[in-house]
MIKEKOL-163492 format. One line per 4 residues: number of its first residue (from 1); their letters; for each residue x, y, z of N, C-alpha, C. Coordinates in pm, whole numbers. Layout:
# residues N
NUM	A	X,Y,Z,X,Y,Z,X,Y,Z; ... $
//
This chain:
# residues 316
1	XXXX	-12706,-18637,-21316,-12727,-18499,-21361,-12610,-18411,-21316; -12576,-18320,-21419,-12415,-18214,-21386,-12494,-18088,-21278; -12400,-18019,-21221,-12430,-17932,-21129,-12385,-17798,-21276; -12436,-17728,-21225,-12477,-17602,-21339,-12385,-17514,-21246 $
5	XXXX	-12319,-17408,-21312,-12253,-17243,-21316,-12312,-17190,-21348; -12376,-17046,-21311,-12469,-16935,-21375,-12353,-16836,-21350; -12310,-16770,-21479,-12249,-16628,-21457,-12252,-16581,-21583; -12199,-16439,-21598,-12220,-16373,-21704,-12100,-16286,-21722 $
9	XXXX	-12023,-16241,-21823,-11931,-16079,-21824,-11988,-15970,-21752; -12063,-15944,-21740,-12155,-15818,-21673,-12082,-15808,-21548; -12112,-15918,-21432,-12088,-15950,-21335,-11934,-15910,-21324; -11832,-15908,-21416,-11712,-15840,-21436,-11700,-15692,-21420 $
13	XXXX	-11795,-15662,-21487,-11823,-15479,-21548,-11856,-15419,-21416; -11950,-15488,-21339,-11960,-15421,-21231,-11904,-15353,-21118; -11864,-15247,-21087,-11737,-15187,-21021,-11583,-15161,-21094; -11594,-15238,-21222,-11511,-15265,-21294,-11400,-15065,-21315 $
17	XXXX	-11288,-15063,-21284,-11199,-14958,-21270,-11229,-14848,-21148; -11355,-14969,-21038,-11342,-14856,-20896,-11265,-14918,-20803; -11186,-14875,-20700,-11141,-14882,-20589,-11252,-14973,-20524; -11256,-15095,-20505,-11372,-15135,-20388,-11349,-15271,-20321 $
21	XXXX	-11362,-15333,-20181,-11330,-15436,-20161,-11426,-15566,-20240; -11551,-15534,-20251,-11616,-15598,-20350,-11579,-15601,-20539; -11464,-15618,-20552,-11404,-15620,-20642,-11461,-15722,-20840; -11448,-15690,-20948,-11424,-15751,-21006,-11320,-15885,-20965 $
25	XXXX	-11164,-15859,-20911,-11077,-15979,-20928,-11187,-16092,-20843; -11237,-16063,-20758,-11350,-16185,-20669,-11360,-16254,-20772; -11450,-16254,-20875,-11528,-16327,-20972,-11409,-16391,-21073; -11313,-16329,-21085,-11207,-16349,-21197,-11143,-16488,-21103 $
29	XXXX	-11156,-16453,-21006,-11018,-16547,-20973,-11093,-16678,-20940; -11216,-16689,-20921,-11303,-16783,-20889,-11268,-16891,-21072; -11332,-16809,-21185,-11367,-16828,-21279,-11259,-16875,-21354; -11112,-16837,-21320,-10990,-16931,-21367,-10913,-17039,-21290 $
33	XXXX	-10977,-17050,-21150,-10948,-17135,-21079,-11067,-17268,-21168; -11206,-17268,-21212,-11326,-17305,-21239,-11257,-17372,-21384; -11240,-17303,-21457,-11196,-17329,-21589,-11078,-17383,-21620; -10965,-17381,-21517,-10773,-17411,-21555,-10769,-17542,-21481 $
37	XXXX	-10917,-17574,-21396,-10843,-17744,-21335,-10954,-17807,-21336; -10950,-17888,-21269,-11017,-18044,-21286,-11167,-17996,-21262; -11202,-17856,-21211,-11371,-17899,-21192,-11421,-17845,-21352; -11374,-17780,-21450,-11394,-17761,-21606,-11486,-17893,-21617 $
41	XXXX	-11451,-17986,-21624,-11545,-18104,-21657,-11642,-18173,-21568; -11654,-18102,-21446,-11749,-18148,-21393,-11877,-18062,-21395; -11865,-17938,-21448,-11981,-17831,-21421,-12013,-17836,-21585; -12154,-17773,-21567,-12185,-17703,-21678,-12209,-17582,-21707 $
45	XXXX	-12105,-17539,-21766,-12146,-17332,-21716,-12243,-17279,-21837; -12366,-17198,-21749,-12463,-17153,-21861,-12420,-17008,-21795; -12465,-16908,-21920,-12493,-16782,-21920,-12600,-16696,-21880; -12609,-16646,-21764,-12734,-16604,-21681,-12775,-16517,-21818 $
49	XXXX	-12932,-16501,-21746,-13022,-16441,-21863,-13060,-16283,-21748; -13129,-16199,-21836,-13213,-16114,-21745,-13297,-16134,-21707; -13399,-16091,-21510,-13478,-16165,-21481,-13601,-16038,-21513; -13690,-16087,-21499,-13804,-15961,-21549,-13906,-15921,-21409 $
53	XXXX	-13899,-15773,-21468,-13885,-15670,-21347,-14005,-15711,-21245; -14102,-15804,-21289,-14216,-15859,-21188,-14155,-15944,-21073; -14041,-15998,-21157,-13995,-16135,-21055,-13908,-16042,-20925; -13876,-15951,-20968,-13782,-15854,-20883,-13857,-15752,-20760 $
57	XXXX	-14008,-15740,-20833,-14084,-15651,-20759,-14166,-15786,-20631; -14151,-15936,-20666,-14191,-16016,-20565,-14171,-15966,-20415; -13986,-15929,-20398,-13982,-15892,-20327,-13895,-15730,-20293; -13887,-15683,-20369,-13870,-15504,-20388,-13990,-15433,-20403 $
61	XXXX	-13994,-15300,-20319,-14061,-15173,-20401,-14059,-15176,-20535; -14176,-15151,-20635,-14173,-15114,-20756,-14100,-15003,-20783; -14094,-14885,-20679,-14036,-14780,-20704,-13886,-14763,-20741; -13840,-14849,-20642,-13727,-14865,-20604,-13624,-14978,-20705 $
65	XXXX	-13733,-15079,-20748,-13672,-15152,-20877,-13665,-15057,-21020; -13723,-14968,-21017,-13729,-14868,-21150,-13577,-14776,-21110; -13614,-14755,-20975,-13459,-14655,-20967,-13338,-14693,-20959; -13354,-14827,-20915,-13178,-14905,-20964,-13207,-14896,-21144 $
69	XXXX	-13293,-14978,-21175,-13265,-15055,-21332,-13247,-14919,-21412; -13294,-14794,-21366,-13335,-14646,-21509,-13167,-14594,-21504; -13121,-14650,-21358,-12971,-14547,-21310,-12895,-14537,-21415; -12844,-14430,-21478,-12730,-14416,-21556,-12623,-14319,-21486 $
73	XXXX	-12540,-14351,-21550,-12386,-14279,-21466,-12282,-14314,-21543; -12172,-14209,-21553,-12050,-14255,-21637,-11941,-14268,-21547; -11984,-14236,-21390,-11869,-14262,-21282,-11969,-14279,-21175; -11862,-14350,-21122,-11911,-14450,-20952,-11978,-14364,-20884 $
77	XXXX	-12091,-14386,-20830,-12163,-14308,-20749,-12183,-14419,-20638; -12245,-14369,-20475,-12243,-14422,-20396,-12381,-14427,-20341; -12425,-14562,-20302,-12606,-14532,-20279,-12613,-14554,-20143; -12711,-14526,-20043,-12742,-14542,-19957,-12651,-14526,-19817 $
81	XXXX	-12584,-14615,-19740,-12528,-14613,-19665,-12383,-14587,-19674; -12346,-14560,-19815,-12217,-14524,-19836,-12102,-14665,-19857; -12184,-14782,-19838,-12077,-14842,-19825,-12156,-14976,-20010; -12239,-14930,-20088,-12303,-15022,-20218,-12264,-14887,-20312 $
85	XXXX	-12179,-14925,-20395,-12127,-14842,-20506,-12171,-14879,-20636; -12231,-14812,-20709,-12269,-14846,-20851,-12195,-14773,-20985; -12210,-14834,-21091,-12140,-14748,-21226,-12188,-14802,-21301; -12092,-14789,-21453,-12249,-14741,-21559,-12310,-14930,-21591 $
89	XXXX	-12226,-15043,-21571,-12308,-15158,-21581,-12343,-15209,-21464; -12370,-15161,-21360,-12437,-15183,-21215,-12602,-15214,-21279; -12695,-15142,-21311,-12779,-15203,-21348,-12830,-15306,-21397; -12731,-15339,-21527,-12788,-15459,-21612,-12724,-15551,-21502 $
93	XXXX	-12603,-15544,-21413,-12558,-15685,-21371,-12638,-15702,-21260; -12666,-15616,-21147,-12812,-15660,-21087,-12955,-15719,-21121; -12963,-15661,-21249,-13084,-15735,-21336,-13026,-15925,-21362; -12912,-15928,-21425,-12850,-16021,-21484,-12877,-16129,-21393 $
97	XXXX	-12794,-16075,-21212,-12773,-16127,-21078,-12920,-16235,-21040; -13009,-16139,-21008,-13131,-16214,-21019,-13176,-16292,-21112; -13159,-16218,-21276,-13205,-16398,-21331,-13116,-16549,-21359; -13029,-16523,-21288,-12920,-16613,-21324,-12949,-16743,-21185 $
101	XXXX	-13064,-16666,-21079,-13086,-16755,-20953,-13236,-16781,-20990; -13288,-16719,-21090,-13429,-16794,-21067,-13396,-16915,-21188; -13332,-16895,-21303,-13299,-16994,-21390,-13245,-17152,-21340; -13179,-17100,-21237,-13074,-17214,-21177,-13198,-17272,-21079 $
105	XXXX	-13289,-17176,-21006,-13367,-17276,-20909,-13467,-17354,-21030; -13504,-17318,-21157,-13603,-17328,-21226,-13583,-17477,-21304; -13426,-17492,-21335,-13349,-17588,-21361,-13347,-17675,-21317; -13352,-17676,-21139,-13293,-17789,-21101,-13458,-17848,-21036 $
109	XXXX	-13546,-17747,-21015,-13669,-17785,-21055,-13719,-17888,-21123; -13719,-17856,-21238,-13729,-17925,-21357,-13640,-18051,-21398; -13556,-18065,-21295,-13448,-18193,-21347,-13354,-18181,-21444; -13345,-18110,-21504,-13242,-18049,-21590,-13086,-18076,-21561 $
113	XXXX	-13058,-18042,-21370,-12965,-18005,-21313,-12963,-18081,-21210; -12867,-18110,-21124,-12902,-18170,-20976,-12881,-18077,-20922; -12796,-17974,-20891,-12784,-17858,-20832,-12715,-17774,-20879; -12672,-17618,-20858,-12667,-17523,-20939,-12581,-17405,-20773 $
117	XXXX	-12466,-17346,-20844,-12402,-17221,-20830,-12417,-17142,-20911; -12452,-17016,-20836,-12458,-16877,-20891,-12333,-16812,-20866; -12305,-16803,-20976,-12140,-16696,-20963,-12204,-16538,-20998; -12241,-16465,-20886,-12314,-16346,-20961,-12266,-16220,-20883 $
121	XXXX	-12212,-16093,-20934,-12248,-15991,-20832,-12297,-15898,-20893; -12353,-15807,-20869,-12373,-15778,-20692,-12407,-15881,-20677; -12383,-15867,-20490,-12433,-16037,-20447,-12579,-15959,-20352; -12631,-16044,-20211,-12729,-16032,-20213,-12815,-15977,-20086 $
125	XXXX	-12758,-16059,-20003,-12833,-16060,-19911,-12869,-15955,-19789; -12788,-15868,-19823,-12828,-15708,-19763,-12881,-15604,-19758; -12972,-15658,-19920,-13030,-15574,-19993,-13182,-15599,-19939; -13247,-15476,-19899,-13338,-15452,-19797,-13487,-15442,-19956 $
129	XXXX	-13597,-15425,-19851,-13724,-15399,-19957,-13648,-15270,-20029; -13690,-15159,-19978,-13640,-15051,-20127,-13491,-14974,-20065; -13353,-15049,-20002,-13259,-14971,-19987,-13126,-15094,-20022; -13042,-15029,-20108,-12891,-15102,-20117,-12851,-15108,-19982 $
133	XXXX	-12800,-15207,-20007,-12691,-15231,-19819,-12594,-15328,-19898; -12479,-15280,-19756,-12390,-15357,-19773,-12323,-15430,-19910; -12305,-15359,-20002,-12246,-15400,-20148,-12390,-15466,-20227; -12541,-15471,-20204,-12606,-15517,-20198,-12723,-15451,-20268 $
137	XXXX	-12768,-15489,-20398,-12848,-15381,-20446,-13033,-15449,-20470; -13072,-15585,-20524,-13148,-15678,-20538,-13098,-15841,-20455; -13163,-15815,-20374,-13148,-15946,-20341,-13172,-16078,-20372; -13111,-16107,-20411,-13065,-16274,-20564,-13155,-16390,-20518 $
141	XXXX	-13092,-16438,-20315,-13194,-16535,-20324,-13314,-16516,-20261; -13317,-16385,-20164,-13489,-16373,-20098,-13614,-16362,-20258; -13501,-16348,-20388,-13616,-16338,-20462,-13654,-16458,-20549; -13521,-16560,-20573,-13531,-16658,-20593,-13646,-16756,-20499 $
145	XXXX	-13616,-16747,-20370,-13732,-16819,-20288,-13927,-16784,-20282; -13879,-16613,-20317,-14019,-16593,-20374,-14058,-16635,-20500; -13957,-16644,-20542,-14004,-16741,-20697,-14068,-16876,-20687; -14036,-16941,-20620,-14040,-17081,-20595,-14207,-17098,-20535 $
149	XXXX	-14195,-17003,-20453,-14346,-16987,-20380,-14474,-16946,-20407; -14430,-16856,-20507,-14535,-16770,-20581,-14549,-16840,-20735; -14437,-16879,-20779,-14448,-16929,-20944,-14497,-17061,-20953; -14402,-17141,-20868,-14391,-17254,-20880,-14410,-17357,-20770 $
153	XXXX	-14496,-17268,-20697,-14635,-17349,-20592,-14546,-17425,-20471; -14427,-17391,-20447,-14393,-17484,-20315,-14435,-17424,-20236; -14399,-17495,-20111,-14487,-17483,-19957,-14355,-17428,-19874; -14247,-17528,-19886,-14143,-17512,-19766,-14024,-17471,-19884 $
157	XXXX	-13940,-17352,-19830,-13810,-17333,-19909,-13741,-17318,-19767; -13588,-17386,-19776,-13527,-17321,-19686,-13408,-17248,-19733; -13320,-17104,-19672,-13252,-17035,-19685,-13157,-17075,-19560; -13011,-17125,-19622,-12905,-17134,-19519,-12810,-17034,-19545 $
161	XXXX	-12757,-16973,-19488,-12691,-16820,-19499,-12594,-16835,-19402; -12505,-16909,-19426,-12340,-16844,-19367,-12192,-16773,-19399; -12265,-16655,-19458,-12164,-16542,-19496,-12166,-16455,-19367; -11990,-16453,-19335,-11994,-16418,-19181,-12104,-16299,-19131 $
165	XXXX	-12130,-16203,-19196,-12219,-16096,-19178,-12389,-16111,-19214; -12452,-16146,-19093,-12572,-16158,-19089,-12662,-16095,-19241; -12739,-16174,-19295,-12842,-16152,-19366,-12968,-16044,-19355; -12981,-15953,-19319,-13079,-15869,-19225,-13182,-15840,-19331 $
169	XXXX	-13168,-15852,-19470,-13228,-15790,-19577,-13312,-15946,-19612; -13271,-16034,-19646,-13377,-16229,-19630,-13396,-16184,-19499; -13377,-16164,-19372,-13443,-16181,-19301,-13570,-16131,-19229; -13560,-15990,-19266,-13654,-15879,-19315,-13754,-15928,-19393 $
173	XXXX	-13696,-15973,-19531,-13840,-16029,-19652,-13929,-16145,-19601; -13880,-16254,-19491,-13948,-16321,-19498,-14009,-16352,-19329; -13972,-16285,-19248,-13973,-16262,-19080,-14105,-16308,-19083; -14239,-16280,-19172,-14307,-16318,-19093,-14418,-16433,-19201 $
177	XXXX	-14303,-16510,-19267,-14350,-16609,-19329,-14318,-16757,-19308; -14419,-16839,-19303,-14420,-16979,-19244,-14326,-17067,-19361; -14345,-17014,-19471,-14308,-17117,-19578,-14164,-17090,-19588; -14057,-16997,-19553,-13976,-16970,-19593,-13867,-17022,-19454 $
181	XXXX	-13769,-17076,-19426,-13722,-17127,-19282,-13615,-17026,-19321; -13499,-16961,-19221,-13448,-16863,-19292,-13349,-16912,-19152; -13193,-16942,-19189,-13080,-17011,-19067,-12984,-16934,-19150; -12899,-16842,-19018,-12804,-16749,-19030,-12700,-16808,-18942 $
185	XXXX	-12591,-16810,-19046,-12476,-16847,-18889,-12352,-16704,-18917; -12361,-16632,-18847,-12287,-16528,-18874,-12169,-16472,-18724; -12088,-16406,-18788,-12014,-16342,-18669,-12098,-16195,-18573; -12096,-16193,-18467,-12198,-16152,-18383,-12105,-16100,-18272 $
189	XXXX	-12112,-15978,-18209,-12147,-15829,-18293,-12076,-15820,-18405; -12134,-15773,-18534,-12063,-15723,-18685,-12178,-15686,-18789; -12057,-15609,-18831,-12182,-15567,-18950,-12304,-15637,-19002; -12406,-15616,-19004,-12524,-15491,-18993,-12543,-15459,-18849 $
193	XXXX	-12512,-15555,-18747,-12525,-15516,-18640,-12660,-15569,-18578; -12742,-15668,-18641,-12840,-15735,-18671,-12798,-15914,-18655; -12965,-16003,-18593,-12877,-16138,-18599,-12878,-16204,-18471; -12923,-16097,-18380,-12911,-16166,-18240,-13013,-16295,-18213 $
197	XXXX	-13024,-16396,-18159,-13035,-16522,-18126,-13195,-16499,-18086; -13248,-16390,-18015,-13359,-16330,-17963,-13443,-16364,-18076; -13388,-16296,-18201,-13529,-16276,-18328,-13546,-16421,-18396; -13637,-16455,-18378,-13705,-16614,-18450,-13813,-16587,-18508 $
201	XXXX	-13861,-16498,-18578,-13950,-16472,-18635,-14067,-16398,-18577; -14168,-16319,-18645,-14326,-16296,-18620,-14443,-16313,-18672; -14494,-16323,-18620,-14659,-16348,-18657,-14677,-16484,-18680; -14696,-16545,-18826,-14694,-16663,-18871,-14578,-16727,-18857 $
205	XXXX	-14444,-16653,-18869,-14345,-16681,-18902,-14241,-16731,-18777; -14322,-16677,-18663,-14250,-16702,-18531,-14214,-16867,-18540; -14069,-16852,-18508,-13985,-17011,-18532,-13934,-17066,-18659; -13971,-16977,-18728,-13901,-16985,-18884,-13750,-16896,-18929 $
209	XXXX	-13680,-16816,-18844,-13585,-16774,-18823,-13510,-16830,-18695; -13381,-16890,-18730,-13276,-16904,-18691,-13145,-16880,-18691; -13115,-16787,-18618,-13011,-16673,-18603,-12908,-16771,-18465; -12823,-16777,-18567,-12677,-16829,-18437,-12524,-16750,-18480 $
213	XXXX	-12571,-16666,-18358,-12467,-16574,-18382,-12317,-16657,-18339; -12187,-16610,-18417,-12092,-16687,-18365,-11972,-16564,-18318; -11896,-16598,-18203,-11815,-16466,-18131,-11636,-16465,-18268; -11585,-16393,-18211,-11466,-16360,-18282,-11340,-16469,-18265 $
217	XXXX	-11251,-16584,-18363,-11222,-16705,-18268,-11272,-16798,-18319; -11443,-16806,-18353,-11495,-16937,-18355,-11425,-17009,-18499; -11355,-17128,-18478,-11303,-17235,-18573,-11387,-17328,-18607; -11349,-17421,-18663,-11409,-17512,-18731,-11470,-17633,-18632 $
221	XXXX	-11434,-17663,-18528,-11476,-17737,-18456,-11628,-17687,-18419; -11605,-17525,-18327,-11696,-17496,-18332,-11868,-17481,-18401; -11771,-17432,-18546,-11858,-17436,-18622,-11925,-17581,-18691; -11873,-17664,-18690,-11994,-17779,-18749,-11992,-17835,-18632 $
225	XXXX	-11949,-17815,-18519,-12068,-17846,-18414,-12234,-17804,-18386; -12192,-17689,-18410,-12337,-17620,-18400,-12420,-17636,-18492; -12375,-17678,-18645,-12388,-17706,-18782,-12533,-17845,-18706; -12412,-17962,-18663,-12512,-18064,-18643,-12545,-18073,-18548 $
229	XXXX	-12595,-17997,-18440,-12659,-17943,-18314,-12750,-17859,-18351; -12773,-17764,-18442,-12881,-17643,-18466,-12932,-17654,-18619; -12850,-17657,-18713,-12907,-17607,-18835,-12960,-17716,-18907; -12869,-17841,-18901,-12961,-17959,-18950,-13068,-17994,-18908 $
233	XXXX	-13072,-18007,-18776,-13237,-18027,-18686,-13324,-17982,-18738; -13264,-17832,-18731,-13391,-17744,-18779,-13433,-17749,-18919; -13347,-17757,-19027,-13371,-17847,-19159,-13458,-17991,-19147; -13413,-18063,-19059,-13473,-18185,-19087,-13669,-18150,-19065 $
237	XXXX	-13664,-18069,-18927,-13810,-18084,-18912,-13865,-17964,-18984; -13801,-17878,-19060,-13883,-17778,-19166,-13943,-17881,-19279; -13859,-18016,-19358,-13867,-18087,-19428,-13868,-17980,-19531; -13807,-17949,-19657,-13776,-17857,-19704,-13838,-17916,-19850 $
241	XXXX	-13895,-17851,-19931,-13892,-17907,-20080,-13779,-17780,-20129; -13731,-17727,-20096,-13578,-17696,-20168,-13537,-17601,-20069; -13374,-17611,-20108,-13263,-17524,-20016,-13204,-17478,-20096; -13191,-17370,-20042,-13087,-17205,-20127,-12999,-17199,-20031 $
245	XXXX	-12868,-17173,-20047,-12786,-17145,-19986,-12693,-16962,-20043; -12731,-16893,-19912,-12639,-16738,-19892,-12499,-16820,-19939; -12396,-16855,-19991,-12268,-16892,-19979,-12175,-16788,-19986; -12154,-16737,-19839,-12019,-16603,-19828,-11920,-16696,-19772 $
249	XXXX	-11795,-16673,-19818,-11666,-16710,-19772,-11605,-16638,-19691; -11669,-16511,-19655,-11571,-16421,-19585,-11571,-16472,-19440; -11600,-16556,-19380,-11580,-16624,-19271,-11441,-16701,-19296; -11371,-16728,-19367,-11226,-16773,-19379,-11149,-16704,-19301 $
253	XXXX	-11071,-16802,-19260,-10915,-16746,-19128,-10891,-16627,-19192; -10855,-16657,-19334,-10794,-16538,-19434,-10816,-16432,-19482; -10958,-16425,-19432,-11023,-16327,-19495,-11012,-16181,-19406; -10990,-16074,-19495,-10980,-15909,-19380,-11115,-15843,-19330 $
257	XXXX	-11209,-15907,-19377,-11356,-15830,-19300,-11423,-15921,-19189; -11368,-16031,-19134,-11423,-16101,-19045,-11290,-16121,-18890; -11372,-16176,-18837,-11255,-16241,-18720,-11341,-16384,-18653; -11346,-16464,-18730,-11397,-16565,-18761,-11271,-16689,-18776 $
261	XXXX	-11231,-16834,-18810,-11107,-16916,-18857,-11161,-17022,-18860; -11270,-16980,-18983,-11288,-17146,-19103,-11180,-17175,-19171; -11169,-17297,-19177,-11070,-17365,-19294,-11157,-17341,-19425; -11077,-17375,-19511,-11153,-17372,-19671,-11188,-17545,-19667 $
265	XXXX	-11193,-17622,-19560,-11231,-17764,-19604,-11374,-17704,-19504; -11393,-17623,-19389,-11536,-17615,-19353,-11640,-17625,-19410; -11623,-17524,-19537,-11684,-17472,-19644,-11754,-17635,-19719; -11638,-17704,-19716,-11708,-17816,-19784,-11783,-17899,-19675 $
269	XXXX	-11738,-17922,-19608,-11821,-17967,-19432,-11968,-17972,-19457; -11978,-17798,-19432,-12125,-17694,-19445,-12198,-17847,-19572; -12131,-17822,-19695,-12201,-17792,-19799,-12258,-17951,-19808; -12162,-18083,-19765,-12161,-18172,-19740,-12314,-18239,-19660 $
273	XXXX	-12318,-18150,-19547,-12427,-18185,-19437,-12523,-18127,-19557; -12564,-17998,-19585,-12653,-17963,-19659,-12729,-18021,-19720; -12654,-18107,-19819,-12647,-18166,-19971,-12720,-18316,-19907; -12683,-18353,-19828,-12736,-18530,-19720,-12859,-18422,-19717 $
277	XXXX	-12839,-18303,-19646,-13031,-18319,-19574,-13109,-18304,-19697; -13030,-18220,-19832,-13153,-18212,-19906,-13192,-18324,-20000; -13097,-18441,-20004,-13073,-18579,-20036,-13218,-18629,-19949; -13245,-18614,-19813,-13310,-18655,-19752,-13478,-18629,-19753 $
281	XXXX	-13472,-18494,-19806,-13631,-18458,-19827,-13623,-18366,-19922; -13572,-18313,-20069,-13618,-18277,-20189,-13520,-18335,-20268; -13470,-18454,-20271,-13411,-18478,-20436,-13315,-18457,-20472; -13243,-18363,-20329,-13120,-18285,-20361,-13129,-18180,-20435 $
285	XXXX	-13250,-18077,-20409,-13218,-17952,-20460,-13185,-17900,-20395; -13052,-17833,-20418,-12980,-17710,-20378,-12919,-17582,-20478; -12951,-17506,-20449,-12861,-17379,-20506,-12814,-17275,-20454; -12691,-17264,-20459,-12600,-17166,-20391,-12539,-17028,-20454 $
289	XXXX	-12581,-16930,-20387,-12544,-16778,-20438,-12461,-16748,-20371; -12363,-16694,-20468,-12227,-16635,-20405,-12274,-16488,-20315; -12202,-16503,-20221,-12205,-16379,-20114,-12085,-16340,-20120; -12034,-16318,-19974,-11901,-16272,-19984,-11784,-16321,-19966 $
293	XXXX	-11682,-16262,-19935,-11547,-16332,-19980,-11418,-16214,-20034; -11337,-16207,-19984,-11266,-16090,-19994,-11103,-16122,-19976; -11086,-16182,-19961,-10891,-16274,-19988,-10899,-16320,-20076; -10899,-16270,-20260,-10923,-16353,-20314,-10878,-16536,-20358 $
297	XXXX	-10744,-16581,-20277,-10721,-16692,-20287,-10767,-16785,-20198; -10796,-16737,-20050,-10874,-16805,-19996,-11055,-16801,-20037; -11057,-16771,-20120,-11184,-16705,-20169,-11224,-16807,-20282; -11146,-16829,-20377,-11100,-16916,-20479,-11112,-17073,-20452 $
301	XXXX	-11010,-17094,-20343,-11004,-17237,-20311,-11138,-17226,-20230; -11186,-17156,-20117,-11368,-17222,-20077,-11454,-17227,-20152; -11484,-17188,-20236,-11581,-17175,-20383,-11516,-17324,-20450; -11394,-17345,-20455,-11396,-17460,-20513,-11414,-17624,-20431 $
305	XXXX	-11411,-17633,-20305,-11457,-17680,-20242,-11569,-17721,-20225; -11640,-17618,-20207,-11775,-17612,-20214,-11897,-17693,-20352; -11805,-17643,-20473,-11789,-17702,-20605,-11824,-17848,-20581; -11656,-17882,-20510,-11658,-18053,-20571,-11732,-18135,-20490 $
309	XXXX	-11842,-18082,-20369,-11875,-18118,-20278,-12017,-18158,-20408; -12057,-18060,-20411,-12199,-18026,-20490,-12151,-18119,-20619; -12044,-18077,-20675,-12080,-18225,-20835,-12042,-18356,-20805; -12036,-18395,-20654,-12019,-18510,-20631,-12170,-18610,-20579 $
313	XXXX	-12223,-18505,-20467,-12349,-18545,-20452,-12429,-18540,-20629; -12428,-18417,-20710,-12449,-18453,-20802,-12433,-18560,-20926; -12349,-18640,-20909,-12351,-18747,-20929,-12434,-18838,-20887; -12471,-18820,-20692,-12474,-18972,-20659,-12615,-18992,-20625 $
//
């Protein structure tokens, strides 16, 4: 079975002629690196659909899903914390964003797919119950995983999230849920400022969050050390019937919003171990939503990495 692409033009439009580090070129440069070499024939690129506004309210305010999707504007306006900018196709591509991750989990569900990238922005994971954060307006996969749980009856989803800047918005939606395992490997202290090692969950959920913060420095050694010291373990004994993966690149040497020094072969490392555990207990479902990433050439080559990692297990 081929590994699937979900993206759309929208995802272009978005921010499209503003000043912003969350840029259109992100997606562009991904998408001609995707198309001009050798992974063209290994993917299958479908065209995300729109997701419908119930699947969005799983885990948003109703209120608050009406006041992104109604927004009109003929210039960039700025929401919330000053730092999630919207314009006049910000709506539909947040709508777009989300159904392009429940399609792809729904897909590979169904066998259709062996696994599936979301090329989508806005991306996701900062986006709180009813507030934009961090470039972050609907969150793609805390709602994808409520999909899975609520639609389509699984028990265990797990969420691996290593975009250098902690997840606080998945970690928020699901803090105090058993079914959802939720592993952050982020740079620590940094933006949100959220992430510390302390929070493992509440209520039901206590031990279902795993937060490993990483200092300024940490390389690649480091990092898939701790990879197969903390996050697989904790994968193995969640036993997962599917894994979503946060996939931010901005943890690259190269990148200007971190102080972090992954290689772009880490990236495949990560995706490598992943892909074995979910080989090991669902079938190899995985699907990965683009997060962040901000050099766009080191940005380019980890996304493609990541790629040939995923249509290779997809093959095997």
């Amino acid at each position: 079975m081929p590994t699937s692409f979900y993206t759309h033009d929208l995802f272009l439009k978005h921010l499209e002629g503003y000043e912003h580090v969350e840029r259109p070129e992100r997606l562009r440069s991904i998408l001609q690196r995707m198309k001009s070499g050798a992974m063209v024939e290994k993917l299958t690129f479908v065209e995300a659909e729109p997701a419908e506004q119930s699947v969005i309210e799983l885990v948003h305010d109703p209120e608050y899903v009406q006041q992104i999707l109604t927004l009109k504007t003929e210039r960039a306006i700025t929401l919330d914390w000053g730092d999630t900018v919207a314009t006049a196709a910000t709506p539909q591509a947040a709508l777009y964003a989300v159904g392009a991750g429940v399609q792809a989990v729904d897909a590979v569900l169904n066998g259709r797919f062996a696994n599936a990238f979301c090329a989508v922005r806005p991306p996701g994971h900062h986006a709180e119950t009813a507030r934009a954060m961090g470039f972050c307006l609907f969150n793609n996969i805390a709602i994808a995983a409520a999909y899975l749980i609520e639609h389509r009856s699984l028990k265990r989803v797990a969420i691996v999230d290593w975009d250098v800047h902690h997840g606080n918005g998945t970690e928020d939606t699901f803090i105090e849920s058993e079914q959802v395992l939720y592993v952050s490997l982020h740079q620590y202290p940094h933006y949100p400022g959220t992430g510390d090692a302390s929070v493992t969950g509440s209520g039901n959920g206590t031990g279902y969050t795993l937060n490993i913060p990483l200092s300024v420095g940490t390389g690649d050694d480091d990092l898939l050390g701790t990879f197969d010291e903390k996050v697989i373990p904790a994968l193995d004994r969640f036993a997962p019937e599917f894994i979503l993966i946060s996939a931010g690149f901005d943890g690259h040497v190269d990148d200007p919003l971190s102080g972090t020094c992954f290689s772009t072969e880490a990236f495949g490392e990560m995706t490598q171990r992943i892909t074995e555990c979910a080989i090991r207990h669902c079938s190899g479902r995985v699907v990965s939503f683009l997060e962040g990433g901000y050099n766009v050439t080191a940005f380019a080559e980890s996304v493609e990495r990541h790629l040939e990692v995923l249509t290779y297990q997809g093959k095997s």
